[in-house]
C-alpha positions as CSV (number, residue, x, y, z in Angstrom):
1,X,0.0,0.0,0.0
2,X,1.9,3.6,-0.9
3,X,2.0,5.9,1.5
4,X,-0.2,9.3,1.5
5,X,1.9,12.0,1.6
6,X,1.8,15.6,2.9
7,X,-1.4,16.8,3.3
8,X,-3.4,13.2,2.1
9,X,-6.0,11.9,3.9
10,X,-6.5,7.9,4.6
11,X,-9.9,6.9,4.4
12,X,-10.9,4.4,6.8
13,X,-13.6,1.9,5.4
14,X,-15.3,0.9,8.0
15,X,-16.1,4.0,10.1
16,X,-15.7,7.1,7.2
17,X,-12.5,8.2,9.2
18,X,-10.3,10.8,7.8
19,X,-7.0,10.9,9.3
20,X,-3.6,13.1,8.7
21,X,-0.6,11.0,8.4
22,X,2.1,12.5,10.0
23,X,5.3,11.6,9.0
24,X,8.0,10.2,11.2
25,X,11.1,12.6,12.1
26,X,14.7,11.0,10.4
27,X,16.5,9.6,12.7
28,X,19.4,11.9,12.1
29,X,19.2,15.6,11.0
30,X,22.7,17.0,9.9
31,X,22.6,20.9,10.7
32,X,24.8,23.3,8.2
33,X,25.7,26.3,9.5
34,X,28.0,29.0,9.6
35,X,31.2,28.0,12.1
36,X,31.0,31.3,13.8
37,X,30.2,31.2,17.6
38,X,27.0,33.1,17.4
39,X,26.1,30.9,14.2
40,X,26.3,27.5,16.4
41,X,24.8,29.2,19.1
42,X,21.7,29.3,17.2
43,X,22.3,25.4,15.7
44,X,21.9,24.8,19.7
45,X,18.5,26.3,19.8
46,X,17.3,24.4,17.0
47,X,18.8,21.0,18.3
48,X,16.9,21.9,21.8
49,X,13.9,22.7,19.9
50,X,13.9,19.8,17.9
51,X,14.9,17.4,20.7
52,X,11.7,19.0,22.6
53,X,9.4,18.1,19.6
54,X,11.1,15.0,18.6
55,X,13.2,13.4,21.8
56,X,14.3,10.5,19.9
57,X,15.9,12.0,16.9
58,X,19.6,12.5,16.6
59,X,21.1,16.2,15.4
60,X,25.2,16.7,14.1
61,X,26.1,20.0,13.4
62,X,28.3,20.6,10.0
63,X,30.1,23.9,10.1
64,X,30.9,25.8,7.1
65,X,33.4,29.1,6.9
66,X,31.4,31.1,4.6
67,X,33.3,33.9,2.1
68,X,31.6,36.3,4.0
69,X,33.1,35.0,7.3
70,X,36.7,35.1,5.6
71,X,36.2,38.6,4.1
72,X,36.5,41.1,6.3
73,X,36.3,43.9,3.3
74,X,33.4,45.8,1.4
75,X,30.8,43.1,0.9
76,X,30.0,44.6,-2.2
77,X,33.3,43.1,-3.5
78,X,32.2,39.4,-2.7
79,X,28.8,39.7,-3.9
80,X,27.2,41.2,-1.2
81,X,24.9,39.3,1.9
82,X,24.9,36.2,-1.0
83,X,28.5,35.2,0.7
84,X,27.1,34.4,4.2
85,X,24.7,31.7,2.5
86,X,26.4,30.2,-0.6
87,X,28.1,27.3,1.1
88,X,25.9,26.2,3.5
89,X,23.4,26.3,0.6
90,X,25.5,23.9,-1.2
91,X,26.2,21.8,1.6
92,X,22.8,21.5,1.9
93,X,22.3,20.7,-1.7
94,X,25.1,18.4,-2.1
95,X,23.5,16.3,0.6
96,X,26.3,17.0,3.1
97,X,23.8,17.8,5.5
98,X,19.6,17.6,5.6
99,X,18.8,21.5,7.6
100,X,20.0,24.5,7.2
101,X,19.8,27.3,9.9
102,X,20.3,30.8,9.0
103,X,19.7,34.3,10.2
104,X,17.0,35.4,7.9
105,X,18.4,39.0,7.6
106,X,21.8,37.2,5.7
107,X,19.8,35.3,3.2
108,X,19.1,37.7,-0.1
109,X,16.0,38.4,-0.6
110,X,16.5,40.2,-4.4
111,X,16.3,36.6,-5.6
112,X,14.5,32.9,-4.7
113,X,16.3,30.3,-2.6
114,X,18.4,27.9,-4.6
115,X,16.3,26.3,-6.6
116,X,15.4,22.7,-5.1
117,X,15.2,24.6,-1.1
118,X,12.2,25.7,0.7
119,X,12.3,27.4,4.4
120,X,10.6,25.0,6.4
121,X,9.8,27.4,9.0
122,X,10.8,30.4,10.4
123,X,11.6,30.2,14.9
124,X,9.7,32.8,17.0
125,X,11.5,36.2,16.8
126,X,13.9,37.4,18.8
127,X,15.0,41.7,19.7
128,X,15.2,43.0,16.3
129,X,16.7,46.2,18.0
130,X,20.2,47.3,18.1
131,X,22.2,48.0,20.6
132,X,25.0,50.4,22.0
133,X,28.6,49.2,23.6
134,X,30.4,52.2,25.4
135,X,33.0,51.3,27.9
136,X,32.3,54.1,29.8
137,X,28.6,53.6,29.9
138,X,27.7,56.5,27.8
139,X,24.4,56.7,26.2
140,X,23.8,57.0,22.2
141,X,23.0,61.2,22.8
142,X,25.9,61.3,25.2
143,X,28.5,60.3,23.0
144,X,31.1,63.5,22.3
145,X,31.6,64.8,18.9
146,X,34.2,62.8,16.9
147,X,33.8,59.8,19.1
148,X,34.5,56.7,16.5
149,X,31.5,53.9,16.3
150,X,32.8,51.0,14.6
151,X,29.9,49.3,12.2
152,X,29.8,48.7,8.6
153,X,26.3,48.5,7.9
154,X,25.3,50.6,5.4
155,X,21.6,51.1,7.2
156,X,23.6,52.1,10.5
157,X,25.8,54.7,9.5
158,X,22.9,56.7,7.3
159,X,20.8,56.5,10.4
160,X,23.9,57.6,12.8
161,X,24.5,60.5,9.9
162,X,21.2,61.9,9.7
163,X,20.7,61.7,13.9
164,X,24.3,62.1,15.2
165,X,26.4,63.3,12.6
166,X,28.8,64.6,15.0
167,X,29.8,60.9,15.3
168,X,32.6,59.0,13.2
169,X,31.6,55.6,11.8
170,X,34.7,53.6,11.2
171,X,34.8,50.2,9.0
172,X,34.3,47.1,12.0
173,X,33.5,43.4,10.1
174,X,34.2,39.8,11.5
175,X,31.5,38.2,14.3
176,X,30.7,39.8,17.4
177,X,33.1,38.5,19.2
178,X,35.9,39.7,17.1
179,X,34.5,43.3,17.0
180,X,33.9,43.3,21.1
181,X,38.1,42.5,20.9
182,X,38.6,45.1,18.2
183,X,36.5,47.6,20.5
184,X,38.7,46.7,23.7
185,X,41.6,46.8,22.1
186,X,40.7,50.6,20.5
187,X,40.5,50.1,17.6
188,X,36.9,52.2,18.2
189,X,35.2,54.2,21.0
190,X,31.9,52.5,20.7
191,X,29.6,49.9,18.9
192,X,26.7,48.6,17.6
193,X,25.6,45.2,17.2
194,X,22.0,43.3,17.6
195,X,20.9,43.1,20.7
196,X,19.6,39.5,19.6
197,X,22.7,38.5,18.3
198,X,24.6,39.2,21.8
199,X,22.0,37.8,23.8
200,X,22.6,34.3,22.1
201,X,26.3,34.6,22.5
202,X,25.6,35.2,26.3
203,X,27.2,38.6,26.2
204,X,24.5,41.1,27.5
205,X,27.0,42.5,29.5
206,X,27.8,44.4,27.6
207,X,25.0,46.4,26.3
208,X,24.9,50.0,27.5
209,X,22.0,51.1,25.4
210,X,19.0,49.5,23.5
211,X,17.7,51.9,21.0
212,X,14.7,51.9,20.1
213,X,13.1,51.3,16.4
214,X,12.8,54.8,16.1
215,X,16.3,55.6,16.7
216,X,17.5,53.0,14.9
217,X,15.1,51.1,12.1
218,X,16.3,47.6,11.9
219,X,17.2,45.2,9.0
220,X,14.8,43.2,7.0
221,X,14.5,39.9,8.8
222,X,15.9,41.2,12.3
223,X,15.7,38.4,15.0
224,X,14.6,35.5,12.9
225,X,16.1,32.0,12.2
226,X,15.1,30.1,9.3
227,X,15.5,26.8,8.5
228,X,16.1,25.4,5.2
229,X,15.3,22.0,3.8
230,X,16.0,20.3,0.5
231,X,12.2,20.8,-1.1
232,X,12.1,16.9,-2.0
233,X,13.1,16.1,2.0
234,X,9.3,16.0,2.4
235,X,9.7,13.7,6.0
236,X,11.8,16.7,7.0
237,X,9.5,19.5,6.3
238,X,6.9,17.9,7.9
239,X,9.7,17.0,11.2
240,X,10.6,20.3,11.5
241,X,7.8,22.8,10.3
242,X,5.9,22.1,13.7
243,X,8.3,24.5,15.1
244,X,7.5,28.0,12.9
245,X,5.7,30.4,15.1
246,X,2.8,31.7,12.8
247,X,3.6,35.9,13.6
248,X,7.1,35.3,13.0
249,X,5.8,33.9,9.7
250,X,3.6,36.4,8.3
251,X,6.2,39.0,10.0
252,X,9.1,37.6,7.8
253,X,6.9,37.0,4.6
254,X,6.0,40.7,4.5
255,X,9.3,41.7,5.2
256,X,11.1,39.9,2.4
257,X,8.6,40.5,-0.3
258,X,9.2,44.2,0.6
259,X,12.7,43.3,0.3
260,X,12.2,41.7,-3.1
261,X,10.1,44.3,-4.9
262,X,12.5,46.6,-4.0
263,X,15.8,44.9,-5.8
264,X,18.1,46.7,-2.5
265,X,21.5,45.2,-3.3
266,X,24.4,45.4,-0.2
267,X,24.7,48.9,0.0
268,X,21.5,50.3,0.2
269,X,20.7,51.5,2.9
270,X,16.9,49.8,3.3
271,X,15.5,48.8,7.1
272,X,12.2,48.1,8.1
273,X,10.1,45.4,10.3
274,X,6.6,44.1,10.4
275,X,4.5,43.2,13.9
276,X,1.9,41.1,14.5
277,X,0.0,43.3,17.4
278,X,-2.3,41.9,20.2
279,X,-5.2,41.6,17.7
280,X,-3.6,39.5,15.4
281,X,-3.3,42.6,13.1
282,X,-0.3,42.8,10.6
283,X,1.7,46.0,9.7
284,X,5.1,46.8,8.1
285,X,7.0,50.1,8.5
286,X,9.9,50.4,6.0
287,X,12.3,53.4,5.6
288,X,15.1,53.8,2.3
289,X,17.9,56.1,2.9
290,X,20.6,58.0,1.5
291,X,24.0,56.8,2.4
292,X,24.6,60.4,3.9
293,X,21.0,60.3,5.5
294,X,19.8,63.3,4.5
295,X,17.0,62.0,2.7
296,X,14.7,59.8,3.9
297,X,11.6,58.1,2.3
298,X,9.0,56.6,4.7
299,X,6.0,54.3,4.3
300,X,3.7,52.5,7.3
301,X,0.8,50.3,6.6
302,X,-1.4,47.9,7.7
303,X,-2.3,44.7,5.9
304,X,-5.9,44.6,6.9
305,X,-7.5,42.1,4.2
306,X,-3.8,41.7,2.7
307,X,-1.7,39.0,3.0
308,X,1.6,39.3,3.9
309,X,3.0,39.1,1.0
310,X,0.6,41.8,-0.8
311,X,1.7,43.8,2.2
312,X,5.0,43.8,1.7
313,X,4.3,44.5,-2.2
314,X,2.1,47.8,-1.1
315,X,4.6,49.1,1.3
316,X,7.3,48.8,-1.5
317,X,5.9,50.2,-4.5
318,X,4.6,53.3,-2.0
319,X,8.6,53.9,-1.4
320,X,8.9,53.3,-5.2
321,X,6.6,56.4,-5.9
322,X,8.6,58.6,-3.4
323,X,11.5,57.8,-5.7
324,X,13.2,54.6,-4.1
325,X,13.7,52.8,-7.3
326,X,16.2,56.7,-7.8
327,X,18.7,56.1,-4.5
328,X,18.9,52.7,-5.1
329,X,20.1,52.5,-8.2
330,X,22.6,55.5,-7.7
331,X,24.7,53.7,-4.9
332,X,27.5,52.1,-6.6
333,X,27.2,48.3,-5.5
């Protein structure tokens, strides 16, 4: 007798029946992921997760050095966020390994997932704020003129230059633990780094000052961890798609259509985030800037009958008429 797959029903004869089969979890998941401390910080929330939902599966974590984990230049020059995700994607495909995990907010969203991947399911959100590392304790408006703020995000320092431009962003790349030693050994006066990402690597310490969204907009895909399947692992899917929180979901579907429509490459300076409120109601608030930040193009809505993805869509092509599609496509990239 074949099996019914995703989604089939069996029909019992004898009493009219209907039930879902639900596939059985692999006995052994092989996690890709980047080798950086934060990045197998993450694999260990997904192995808890899944040991929760499925104690008698097996996990092994396969690491990966990613380009953009060995470049420590311009992104730009090593085509852009793509270099955080291309080996792990061909690990995955190669059949090295069976999941990938990723930090949504790395994986390009100007073009589909290798073909033959799917995201299975996207965890429950983390912070998607940003926060502030002084050694003296010095707040965000506190900070003297000249003071150096090491970041190289593109979204940052147009923020930083259109609400502090007395401040001095200076060139930091690597993980966050390498830029916490680059800032303690001076090479910088302050930084900014995720407030989600620290609080995986156990380093909250540190943190002197959360900013708010509207101090600091945050990336498409802020605080969210995908996971990746091979689209033909269908037993997988099924294992692991019981662990997607629905918000986070419609949250990151929004977002990356947005993304999409726009066409933002790795210097354009685009942040935004959709919320899932109380109600259950959907909205996305998106910003584009100028790398000096002296222009600014806004857009807020709510999906009301939307879906997510129609959301996003709206929300982009409003920024298109404000003339988006114009500072995009004059930052050399």
């Amino acid at each position: 007798m074949c099996r019914p797959g995703i989604g089939q029903v069996r029909h019992e004869p004898t009493r009219r029946r209907v039930y879902r089969v639900r596939m059985s979890a692999p006995e052994l998941i092989r996690i890709v992921s980047r080798d950086s401390p934060m990045a197998l910080a993450q694999v260990e929330r997904v192995r808890a997760e899944l040991a929760a939902a499925h104690p008698g599966v097996r996990t092994e974590v396969v690491p990966v050095k990613t380009t953009g984990d060995k470049w420590l230049g311009d992104l730009s020059q090593v085509e852009g966020k793509g270099a955080f995700t291309k080996e792990v994607d061909a690990a995955l495909l190669a059949g090295e390994a069976d999941l990938a995990v990723h930090c949504v907010k790395d994986v390009p969203a100007d073009r589909p997932l290798p073909a033959g991947t799917v995201f299975a399911a996207f965890l429950k959100r983390d912070d998607v704020r940003d926060a502030l590392i002084h050694p003296g304790g010095l707040t965000l408006d506190e900070l003297p003129a000249g003071t150096r703020v090491g970041t190289s995000s593109v979204r940052r320092v147009a923020q930083l230059a259109a609400t502090h431009p007395h401040l001095q962003c200076v060139p930091f790349r690597g993980n966050a633990n390498r830029r916490l030693a680059k800032l303690e050994a001076g090479e910088a006066d302050a930084l900014l780094l995720a407030v989600a990402g620290l609080e995986r690597i156990g380093r909250q310490d540190v943190i002197t000052e959360i900013l708010s969204t509207e101090t600091m907009m945050p990336p498409i895909g802020a605080g969210v961890l995908a996971l990746q399947c091979r689209e033909d692992d269908a037993d997988l899917i099924d294992a692991v798609s019981g662990l997607g929180d629905p918000d986070t979901h419609r949250e990151t579907t929004a977002e990356r259509m947005f993304l999409h429509v726009l066409q933002g490459h790795c210097n354009s300076p685009i942040a935004g985030f959709a919320r899932v409120d109380r109600g259950g109601e959907l909205s996305l608030r998106a910003c584009v800037f100028t790398p000096d930040g002296k222009t600014r193009l806004n857009a807020h809505e709510w999906a009301g009958r939307l879906d997510p993805a129609t959301l996003g869509t709206s929300v982009a092509v409003a920024l298109l008429r404000q003339g988006a599609r114009e500072i995009i496509d004059g930052i050399p990239h």
